[in-house]
Backbone as CSV, one residue per row, in Angstrom:
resi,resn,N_x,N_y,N_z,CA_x,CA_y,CA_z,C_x,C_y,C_z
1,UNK,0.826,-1.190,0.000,0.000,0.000,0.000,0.868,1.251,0.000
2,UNK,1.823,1.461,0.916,2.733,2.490,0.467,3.478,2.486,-0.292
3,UNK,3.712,1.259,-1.661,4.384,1.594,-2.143,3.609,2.158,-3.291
4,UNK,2.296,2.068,-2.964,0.721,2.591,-4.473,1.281,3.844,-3.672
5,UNK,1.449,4.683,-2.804,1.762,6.150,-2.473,2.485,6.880,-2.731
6,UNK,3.590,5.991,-3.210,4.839,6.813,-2.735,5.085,7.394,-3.797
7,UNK,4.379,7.495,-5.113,4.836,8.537,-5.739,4.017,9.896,-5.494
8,UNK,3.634,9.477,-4.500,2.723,11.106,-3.552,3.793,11.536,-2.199
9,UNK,4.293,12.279,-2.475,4.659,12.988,-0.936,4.204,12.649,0.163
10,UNK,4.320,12.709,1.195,3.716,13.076,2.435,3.700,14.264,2.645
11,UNK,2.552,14.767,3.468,2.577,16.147,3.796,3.787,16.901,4.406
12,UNK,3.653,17.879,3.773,4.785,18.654,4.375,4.978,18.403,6.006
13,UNK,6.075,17.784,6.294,6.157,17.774,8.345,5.618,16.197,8.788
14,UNK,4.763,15.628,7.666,4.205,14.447,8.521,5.557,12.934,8.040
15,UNK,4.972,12.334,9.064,6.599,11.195,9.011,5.613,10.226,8.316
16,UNK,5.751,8.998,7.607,5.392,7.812,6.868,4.263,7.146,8.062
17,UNK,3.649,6.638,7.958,3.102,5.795,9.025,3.057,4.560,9.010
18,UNK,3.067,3.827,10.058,3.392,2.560,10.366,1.913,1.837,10.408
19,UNK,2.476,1.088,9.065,0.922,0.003,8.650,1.512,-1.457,8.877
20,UNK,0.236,-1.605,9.715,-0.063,-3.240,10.401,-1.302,-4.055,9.671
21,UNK,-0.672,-5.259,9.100,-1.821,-5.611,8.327,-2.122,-7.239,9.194
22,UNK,-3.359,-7.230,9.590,-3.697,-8.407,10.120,-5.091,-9.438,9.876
23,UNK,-4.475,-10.824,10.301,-5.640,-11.265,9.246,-5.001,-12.575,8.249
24,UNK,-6.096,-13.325,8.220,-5.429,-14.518,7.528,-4.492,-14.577,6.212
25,UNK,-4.330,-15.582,5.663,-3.244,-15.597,4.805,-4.275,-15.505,3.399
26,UNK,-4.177,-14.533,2.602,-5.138,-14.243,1.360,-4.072,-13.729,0.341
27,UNK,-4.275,-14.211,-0.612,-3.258,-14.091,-1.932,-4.804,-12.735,-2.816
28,UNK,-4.074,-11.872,-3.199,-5.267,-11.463,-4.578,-4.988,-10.973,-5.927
29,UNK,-5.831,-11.558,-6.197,-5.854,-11.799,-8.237,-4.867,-10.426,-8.765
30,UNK,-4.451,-10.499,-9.799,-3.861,-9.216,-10.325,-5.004,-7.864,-10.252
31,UNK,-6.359,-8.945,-10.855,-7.349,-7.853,-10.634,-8.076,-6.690,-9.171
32,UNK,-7.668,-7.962,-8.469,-7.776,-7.163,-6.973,-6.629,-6.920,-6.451
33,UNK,-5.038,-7.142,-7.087,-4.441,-6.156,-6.075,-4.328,-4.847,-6.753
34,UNK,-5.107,-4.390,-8.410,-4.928,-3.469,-8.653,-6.534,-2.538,-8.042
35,UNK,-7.113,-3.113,-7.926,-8.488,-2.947,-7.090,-8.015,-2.165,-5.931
36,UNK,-7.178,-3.018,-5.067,-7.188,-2.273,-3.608,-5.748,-1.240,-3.485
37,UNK,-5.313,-1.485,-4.671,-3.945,-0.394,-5.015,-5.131,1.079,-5.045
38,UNK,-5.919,1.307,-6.198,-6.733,2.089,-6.610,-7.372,2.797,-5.280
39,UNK,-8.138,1.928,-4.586,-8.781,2.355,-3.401,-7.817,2.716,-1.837
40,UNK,-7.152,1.837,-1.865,-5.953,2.234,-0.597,-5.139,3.569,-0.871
41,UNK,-4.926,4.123,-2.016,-4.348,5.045,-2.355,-4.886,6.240,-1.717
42,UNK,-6.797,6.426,-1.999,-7.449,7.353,-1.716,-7.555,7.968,-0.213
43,UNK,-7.353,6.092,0.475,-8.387,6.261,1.778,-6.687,7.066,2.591
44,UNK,-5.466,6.441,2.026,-4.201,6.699,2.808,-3.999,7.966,2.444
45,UNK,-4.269,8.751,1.515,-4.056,9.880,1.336,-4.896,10.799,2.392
46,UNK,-6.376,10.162,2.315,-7.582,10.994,3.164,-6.596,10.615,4.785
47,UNK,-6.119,9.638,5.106,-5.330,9.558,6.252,-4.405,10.622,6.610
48,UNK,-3.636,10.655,5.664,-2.032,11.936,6.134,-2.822,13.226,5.689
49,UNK,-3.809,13.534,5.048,-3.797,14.801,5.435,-5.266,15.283,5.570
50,UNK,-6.167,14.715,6.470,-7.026,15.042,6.877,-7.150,14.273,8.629
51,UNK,-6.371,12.916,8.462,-6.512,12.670,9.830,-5.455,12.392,11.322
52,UNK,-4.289,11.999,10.469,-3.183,12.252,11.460,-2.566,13.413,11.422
53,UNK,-2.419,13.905,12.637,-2.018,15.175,13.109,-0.255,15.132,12.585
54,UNK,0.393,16.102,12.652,1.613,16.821,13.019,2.578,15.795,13.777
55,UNK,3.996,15.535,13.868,4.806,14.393,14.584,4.351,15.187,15.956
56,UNK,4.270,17.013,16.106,4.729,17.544,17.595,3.058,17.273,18.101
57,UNK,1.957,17.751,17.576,0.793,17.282,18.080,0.740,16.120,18.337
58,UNK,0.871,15.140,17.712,0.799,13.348,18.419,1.415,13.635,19.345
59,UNK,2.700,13.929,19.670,3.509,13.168,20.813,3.154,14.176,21.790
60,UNK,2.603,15.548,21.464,1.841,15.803,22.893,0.386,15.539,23.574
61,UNK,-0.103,14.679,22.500,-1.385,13.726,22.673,-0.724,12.280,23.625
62,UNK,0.102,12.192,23.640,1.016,10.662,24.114,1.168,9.921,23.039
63,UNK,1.171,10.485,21.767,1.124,9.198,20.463,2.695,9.631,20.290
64,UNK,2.947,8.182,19.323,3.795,8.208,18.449,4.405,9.231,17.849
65,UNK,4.997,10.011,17.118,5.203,10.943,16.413,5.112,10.536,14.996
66,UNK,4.979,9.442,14.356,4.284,8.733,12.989,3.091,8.128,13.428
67,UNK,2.339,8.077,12.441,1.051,7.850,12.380,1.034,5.975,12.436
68,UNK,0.082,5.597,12.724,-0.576,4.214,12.396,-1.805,3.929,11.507
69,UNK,-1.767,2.768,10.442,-2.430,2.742,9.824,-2.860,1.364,10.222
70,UNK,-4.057,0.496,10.446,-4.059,-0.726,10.641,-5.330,-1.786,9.768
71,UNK,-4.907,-2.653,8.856,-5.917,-3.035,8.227,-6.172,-4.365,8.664
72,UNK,-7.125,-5.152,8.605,-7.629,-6.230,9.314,-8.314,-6.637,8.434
73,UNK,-7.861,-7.972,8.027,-8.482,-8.848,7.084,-9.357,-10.235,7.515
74,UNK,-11.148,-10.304,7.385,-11.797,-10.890,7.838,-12.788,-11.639,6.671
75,UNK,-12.973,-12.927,7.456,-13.803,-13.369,6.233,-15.073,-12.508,5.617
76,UNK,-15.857,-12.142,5.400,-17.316,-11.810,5.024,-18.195,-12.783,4.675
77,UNK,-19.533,-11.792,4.255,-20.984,-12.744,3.981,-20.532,-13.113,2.713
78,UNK,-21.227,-13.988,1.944,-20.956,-14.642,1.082,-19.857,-14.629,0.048
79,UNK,-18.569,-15.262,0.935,-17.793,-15.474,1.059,-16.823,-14.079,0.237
80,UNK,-17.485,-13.102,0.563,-16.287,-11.789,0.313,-15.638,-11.633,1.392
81,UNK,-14.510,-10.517,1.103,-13.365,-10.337,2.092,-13.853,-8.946,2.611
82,UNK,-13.573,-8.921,3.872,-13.558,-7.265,4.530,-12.701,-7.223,5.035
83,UNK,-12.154,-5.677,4.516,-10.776,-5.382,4.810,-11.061,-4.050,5.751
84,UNK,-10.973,-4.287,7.025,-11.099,-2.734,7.827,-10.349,-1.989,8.622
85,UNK,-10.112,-0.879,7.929,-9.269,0.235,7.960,-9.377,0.971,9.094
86,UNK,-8.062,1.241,10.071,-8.661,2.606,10.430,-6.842,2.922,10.671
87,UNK,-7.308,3.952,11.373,-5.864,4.963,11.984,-5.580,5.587,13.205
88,UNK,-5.368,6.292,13.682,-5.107,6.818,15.154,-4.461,7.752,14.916
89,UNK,-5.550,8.232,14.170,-5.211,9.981,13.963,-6.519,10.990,15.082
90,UNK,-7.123,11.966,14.471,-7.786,12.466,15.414,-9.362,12.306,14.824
91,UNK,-9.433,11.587,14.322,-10.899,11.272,14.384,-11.424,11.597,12.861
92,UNK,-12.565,11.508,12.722,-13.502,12.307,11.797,-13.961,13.757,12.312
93,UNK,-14.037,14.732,11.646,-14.124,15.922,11.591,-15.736,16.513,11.575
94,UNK,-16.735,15.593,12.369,-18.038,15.962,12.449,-18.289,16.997,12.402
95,UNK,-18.198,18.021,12.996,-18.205,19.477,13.120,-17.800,20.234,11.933
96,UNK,-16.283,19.728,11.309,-16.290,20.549,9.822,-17.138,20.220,9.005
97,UNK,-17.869,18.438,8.666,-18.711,18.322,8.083,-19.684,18.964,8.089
98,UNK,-20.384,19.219,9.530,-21.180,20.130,9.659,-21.746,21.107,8.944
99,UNK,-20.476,21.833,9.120,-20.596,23.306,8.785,-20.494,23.104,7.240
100,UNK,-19.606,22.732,6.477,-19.373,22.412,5.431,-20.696,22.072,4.489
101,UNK,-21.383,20.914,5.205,-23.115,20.623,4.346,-23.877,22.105,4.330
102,UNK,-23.415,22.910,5.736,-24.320,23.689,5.650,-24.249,25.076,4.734
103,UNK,-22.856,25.786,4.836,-22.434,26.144,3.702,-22.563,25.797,2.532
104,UNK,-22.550,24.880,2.059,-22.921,24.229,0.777,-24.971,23.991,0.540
105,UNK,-25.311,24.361,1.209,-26.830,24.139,1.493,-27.510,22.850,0.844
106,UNK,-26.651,21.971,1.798,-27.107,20.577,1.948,-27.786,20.186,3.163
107,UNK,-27.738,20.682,4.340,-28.497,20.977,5.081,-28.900,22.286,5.344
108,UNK,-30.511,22.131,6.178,-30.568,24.203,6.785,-30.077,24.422,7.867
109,UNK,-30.036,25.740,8.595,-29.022,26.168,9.884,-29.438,25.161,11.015
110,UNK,-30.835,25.206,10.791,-31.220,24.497,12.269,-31.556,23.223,12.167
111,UNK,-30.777,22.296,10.872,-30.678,20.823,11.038,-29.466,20.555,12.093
112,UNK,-30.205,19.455,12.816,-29.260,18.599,13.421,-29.033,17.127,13.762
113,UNK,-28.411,16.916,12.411,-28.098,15.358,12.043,-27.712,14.082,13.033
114,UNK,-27.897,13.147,12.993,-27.232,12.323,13.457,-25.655,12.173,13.071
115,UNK,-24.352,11.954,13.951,-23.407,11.999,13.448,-23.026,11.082,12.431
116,UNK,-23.668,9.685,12.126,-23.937,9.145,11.579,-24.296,9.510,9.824
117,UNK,-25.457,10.393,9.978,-25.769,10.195,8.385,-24.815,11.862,8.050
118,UNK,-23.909,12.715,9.278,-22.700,13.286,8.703,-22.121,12.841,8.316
119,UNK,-21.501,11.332,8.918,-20.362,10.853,8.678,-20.576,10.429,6.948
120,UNK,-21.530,10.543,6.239,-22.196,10.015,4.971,-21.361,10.813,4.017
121,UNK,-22.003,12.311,4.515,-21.458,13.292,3.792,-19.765,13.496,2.914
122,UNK,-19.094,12.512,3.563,-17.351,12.231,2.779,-17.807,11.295,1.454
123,UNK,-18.616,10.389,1.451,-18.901,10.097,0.307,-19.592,10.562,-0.911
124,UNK,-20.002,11.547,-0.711,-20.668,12.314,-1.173,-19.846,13.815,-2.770
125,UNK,-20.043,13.321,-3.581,-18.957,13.574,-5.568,-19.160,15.735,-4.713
126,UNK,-17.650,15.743,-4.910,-17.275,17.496,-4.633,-17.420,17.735,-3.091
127,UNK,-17.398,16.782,-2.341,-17.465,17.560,-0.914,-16.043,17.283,-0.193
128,UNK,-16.053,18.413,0.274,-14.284,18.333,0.886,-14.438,18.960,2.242
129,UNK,-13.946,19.028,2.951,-13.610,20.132,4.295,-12.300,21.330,4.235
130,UNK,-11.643,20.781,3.071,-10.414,21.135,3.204,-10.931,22.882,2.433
131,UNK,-10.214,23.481,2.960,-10.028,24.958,2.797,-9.688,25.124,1.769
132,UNK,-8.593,24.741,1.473,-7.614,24.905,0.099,-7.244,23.364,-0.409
133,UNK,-7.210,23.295,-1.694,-6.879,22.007,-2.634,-5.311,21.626,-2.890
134,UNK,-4.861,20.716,-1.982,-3.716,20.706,-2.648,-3.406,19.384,-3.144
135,UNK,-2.049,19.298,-3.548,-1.572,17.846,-4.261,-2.389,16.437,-3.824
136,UNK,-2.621,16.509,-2.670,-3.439,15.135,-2.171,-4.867,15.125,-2.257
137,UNK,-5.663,15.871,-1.921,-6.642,16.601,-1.297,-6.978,17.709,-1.203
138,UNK,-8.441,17.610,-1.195,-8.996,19.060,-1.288,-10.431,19.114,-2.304
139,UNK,-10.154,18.066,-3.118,-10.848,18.478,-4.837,-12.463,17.152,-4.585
140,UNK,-12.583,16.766,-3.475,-13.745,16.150,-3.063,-14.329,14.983,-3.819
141,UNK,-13.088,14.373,-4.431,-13.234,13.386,-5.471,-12.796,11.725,-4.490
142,UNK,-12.146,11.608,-3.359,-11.394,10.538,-2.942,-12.007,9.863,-2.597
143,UNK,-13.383,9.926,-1.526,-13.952,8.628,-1.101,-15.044,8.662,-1.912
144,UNK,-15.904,9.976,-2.567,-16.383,9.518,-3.636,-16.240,8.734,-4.780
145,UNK,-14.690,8.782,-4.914,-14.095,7.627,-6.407,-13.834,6.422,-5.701
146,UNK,-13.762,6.115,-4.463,-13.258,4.794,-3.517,-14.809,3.881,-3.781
147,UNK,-15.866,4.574,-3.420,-17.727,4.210,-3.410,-17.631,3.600,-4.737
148,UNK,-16.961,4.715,-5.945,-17.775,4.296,-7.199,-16.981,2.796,-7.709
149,UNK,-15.925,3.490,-7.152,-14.849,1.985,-8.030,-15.164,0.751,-6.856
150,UNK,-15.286,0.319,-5.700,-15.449,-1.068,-5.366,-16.983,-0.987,-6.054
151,UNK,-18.178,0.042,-6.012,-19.260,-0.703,-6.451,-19.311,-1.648,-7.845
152,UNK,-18.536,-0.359,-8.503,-18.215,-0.737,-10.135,-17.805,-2.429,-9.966
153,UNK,-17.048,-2.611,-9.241,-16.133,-4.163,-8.946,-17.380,-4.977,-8.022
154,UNK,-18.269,-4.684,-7.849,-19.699,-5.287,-6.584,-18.765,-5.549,-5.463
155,UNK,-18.330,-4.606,-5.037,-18.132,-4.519,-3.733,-18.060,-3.376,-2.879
156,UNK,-17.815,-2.945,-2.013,-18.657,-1.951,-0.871,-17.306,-1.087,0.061
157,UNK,-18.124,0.158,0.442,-17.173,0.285,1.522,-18.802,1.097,2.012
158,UNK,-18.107,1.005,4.103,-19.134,1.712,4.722,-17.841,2.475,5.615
159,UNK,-18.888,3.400,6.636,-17.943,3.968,7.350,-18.798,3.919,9.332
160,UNK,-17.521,3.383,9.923,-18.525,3.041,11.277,-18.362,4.063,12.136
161,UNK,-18.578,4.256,12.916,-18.321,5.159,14.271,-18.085,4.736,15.367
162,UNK,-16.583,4.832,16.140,-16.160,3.809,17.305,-16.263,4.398,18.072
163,UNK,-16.663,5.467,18.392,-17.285,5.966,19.492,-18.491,7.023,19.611
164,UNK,-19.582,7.759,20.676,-20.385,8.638,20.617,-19.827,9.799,21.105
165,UNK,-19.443,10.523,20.142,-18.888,11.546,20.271,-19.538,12.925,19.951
166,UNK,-20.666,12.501,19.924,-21.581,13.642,19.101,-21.086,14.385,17.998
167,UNK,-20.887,15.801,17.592,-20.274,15.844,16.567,-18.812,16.328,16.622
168,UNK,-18.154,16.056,18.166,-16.589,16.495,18.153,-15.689,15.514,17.384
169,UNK,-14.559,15.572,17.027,-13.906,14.274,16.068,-14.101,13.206,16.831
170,UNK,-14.396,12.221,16.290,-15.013,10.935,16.501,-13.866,9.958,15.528
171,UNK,-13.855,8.975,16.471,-12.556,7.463,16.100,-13.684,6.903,15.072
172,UNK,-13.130,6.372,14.044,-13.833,5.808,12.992,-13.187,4.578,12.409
173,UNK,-13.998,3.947,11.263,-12.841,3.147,10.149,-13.893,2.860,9.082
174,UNK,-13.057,2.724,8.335,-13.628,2.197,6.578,-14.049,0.530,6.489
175,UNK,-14.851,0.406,6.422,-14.874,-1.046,5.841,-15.517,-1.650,4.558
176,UNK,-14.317,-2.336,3.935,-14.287,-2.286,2.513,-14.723,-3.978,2.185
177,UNK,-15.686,-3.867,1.647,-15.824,-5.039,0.997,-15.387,-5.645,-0.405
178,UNK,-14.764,-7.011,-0.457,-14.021,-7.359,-1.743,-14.758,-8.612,-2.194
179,UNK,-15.418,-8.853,-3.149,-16.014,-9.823,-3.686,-15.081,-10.860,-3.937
180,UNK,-15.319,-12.502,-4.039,-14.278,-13.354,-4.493,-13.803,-13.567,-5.115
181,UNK,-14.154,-12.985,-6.325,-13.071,-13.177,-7.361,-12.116,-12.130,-7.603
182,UNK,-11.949,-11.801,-6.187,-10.426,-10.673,-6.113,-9.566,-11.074,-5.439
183,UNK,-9.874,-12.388,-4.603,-8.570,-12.598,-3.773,-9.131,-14.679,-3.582
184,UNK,-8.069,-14.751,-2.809,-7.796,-16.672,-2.209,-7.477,-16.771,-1.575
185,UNK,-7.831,-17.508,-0.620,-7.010,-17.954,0.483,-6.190,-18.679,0.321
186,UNK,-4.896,-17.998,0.938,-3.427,-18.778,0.124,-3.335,-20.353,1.130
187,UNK,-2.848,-21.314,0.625,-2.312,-22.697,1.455,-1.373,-22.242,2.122
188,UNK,-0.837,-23.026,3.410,0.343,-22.893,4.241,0.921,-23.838,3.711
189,UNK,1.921,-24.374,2.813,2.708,-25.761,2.722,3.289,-25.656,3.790
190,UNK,3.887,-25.001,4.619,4.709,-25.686,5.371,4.281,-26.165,7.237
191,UNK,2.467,-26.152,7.272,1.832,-26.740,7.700,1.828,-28.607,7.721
192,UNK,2.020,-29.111,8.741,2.284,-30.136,8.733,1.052,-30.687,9.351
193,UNK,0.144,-31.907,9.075,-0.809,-32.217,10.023,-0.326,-34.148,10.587
């Protein structure tokens, strides 16, 4: 996955982050590792510069001074793969969403959403939080093109909420669904029974 990045920068100041991938042993097709090249690109980008902070902000949070990325690979319903994402950065940005739908007059002043069908609003073709557009982000195309391309492939992503946070940043993760004919469960040969 970082190496689908690395012809993207990291943000100016932010260090690489340390991705943990866990989860059984799954081999995938050329077609799905260019599948989750395509989509991991988006969601890791929406990571370094919308959700992990600064090396000096983490480490005066008690974090790390690089970020964590951690994906977890689980069987699914009929017999697809879910791959779920998250990070330990500072959350989802409920509150910019907020304001952002409302500025954009997607909601009126005196709606007040569930954080839930905010958290919607990132999928959603041109919506950004970001102030200014730059090289990574900004242009409100990333998890909208993440939605279109696994559907295009019949497969899914949702977004959960790991905690009730009402609308202050809230811990989250992606979960991406991969249909079977993108990946296998690889054999262990050197399993002995």
């Amino acid at each position: 996955m970082l190496r689908a990045c690395s012809k993207d920068p990291w943000p100016l100041g932010k260090l690489a982050p340390k991705v943990l991938v866990n989860g059984g042993n799954y081999e995938f097709t050329q077609d799905g590792a260019r599948l989750l090249s395509d989509v991991l690109v988006h969601i890791t980008r929406n990571s370094m510069d919308h959700g992990l902070e600064m090396p000096l902000v983490r480490q005066s949070k008690g974090k790390a001074a690089a970020g964590q990325i951690e994906i977890n690979l689980e069987p699914g319903p009929d017999e697809s793969l879910l791959l779920i994402y998250r990070d330990d950065g500072q959350g989802l940005g409920l509150d910019s969403i907020l304001k952002k739908a409302r500025a954009e007059g997607l909601l009126n002043s005196d709606d007040q959403p569930e954080p839930m069908m905010l958290a919607q609003f990132i999928f959603a073709g041109s919506f950004s939080t970001r102030q200014e557009v730059s090289k990574n982000s900004g242009r409100g195309v990333g998890m909208s093109a993440v939605q279109h391309t696994l559907k295009s492939h019949g497969g899914s992503i949702r977004i959960d909420l790991l905690e009730d946070c009402g609308i202050a940043p809230t811990p989250f993760q992606f979960v991406l669904t991969l249909p079977k004919q993108f990946y296998s469960q690889a054999v262990d040969w050197r399993r002995v029974d």
